[in-house]
N, C-alpha and C positions, 0 to 999 in steps of 0.2 A: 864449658869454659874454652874461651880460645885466646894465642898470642896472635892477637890481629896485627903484628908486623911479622912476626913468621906464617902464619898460616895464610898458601894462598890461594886455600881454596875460598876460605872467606873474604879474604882481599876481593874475589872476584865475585862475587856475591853483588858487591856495594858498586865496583870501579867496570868491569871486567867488559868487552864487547856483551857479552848475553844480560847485564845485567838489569832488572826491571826496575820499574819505579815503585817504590814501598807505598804503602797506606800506612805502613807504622811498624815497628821493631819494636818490640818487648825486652828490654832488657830486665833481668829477674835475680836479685842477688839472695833472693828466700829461699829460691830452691823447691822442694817437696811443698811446703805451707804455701805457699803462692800456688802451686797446682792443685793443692787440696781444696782450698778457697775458690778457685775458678771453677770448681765443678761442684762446690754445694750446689742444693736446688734453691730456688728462690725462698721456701720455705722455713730453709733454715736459719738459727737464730744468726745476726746480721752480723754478731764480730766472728762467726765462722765464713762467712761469704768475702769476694770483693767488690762486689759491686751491690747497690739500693736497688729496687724495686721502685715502679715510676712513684707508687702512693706513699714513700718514705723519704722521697724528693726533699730537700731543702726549700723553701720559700724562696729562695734567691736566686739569681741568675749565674752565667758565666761556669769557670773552672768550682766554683762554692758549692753548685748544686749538684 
């Protein structure tokens, strides 16, 4: 956890001369169960995971699938 108006390390992270361009931030308010989840194997039953397997895909397209 950080106070992103105090902390300026992380200020500098986002704003800062050195900082990069993100592919994407995780923000995670689970905690432990979000880290547990990201590292089932694929094998595992699916409401232990976060993410599907491509053959459990939705039919649908976009954000659905």
């Amino acid at each position: 956890m950080t106070e992103r108006i105090t902390d300026s390390v992380f200020v500098e992270w986002f704003t800062g001369i050195y900082s990069k361009k993100w592919d994407a931030v995780l923000l995670s308010g689970g905690g432990n169960d979000m880290i547990d989840a990201a590292l089932s194997p694929p094998t595992s039953d699916l409401s232990l995971r976060l993410l599907r397997r491509p053959d459990e895909w939705l039919a649908t397209s976009g954000t659905a699938r």
